[in-house]
ChimeraX commands (.cxc) that place a marker at each C-alpha (Angstrom):
marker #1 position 69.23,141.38,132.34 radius 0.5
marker #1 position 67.35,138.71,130.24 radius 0.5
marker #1 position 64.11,141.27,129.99 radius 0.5
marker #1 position 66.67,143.69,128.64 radius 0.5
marker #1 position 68.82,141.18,126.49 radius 0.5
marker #1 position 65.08,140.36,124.85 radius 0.5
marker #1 position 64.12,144.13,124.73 radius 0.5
marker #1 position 66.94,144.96,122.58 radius 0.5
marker #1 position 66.86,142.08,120.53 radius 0.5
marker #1 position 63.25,143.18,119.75 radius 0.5
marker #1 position 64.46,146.74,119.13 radius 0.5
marker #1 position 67.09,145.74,116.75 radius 0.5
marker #1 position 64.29,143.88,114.58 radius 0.5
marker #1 position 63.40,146.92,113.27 radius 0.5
marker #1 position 66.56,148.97,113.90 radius 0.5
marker #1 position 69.36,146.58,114.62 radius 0.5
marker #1 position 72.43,149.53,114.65 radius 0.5
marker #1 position 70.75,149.80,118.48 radius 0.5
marker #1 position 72.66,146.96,119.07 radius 0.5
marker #1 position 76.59,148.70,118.10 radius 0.5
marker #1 position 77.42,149.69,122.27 radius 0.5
marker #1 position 76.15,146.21,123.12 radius 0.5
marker #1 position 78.25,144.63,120.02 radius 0.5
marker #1 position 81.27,146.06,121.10 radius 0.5
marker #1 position 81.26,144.95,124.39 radius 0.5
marker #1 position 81.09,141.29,123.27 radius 0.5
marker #1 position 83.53,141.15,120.46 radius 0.5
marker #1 position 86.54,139.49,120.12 radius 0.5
marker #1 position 88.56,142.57,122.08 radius 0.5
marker #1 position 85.98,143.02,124.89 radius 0.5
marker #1 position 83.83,140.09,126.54 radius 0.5
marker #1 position 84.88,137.78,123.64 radius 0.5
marker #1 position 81.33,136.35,123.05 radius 0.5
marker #1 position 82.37,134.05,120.27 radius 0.5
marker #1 position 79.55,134.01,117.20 radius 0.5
marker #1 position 78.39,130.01,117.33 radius 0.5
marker #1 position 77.42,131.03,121.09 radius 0.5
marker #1 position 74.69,132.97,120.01 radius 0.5
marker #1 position 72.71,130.26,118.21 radius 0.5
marker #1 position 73.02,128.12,121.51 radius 0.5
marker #1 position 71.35,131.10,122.93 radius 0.5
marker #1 position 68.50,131.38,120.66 radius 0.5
marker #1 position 67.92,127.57,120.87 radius 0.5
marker #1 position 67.86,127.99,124.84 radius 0.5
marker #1 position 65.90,130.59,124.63 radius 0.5
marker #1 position 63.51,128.73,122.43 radius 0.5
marker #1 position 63.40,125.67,124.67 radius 0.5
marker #1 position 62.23,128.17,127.82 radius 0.5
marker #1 position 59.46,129.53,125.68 radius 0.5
marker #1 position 58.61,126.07,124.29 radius 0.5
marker #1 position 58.41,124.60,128.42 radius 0.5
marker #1 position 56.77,128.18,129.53 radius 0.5
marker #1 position 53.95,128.69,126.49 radius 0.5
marker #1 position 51.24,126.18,126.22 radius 0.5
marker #1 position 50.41,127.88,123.41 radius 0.5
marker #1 position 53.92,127.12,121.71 radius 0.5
marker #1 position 53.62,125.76,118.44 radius 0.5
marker #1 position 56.16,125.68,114.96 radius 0.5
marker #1 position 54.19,129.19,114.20 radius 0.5
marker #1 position 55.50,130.86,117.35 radius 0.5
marker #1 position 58.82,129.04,117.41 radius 0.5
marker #1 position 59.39,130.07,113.67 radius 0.5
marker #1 position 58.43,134.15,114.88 radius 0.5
marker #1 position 60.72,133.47,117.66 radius 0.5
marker #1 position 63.56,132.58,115.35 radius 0.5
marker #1 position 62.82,135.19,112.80 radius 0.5
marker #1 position 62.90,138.13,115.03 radius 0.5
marker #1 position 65.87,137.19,117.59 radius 0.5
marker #1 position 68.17,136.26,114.35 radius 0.5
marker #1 position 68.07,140.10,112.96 radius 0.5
marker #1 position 70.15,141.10,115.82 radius 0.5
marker #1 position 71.91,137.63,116.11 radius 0.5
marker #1 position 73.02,138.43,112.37 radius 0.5
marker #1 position 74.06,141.70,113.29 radius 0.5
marker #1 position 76.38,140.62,116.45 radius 0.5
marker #1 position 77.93,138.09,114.48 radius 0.5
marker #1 position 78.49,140.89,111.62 radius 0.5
marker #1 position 79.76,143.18,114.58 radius 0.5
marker #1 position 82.57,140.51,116.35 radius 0.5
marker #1 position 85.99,141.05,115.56 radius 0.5
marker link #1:1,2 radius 0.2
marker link #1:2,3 radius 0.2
marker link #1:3,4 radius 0.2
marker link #1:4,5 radius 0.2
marker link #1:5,6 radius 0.2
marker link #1:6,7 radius 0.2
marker link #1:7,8 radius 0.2
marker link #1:8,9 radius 0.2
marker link #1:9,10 radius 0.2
marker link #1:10,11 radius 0.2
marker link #1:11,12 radius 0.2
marker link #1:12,13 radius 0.2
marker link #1:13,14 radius 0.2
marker link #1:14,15 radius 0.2
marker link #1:15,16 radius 0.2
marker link #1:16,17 radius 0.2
marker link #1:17,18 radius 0.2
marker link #1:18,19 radius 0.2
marker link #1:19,20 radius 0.2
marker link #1:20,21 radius 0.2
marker link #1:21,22 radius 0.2
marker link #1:22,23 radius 0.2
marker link #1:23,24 radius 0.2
marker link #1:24,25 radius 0.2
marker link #1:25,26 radius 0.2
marker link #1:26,27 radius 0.2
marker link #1:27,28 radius 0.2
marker link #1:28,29 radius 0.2
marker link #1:29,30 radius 0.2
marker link #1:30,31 radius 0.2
marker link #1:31,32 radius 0.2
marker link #1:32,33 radius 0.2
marker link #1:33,34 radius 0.2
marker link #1:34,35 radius 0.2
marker link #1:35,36 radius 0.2
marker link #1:36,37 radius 0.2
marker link #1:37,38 radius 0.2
marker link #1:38,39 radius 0.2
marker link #1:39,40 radius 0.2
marker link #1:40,41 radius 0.2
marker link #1:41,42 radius 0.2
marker link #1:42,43 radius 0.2
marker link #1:43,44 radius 0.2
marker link #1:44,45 radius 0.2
marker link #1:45,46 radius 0.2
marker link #1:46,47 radius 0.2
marker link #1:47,48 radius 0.2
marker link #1:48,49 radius 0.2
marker link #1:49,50 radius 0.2
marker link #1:50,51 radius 0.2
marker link #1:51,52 radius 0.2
marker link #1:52,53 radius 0.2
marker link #1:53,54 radius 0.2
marker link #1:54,55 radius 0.2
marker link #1:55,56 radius 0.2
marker link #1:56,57 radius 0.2
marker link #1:57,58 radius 0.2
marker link #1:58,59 radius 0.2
marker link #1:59,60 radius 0.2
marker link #1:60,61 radius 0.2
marker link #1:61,62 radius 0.2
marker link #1:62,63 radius 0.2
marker link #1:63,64 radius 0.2
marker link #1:64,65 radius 0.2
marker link #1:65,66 radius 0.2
marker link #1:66,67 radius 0.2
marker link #1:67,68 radius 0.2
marker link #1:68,69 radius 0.2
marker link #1:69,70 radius 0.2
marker link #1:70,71 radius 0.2
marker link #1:71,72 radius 0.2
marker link #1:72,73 radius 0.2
marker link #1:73,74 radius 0.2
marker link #1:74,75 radius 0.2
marker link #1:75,76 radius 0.2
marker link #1:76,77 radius 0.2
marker link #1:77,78 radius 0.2
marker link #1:78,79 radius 0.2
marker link #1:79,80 radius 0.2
view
């Protein structure tokens, strides 16, 4: 689920509408994902790259952050 979770976060970089089925499912009428959640998921997700990469830097956490928040954006945009 988490390879798939990043996969379409990836995806939705460059075309974030892939994320609409997914979008529904977690608004306010479905799984009720409420929008502040997601940062606390980017930051986690951050923290496992940051203990996983030795390589991890500010460069990579700043590409991290700049590519996961496209489709972030667009959730939040999508909950209702």
């Amino acid at each position: 689920m988490l390879l798939l979770s990043l996969s379409n976060m990836l995806i939705a970089y460059e075309r974030s509408e892939v994320l609409l089925e997914i979008a529904i499912k977690h608004d306010a009428q479905h799984h009720d994902i409420k929008p502040h959640l997601y940062l606390l998921w980017l930051d986690s997700l951050i923290a496992a790259v940051s203990d996983s990469d030795p390589l991890f830097d500010n460069k990579i956490e700043k590409a991290w952050r700049i590519v996961m928040q496209k489709g972030i954006d667009y959730m939040i945009g999508q909950y209702q």
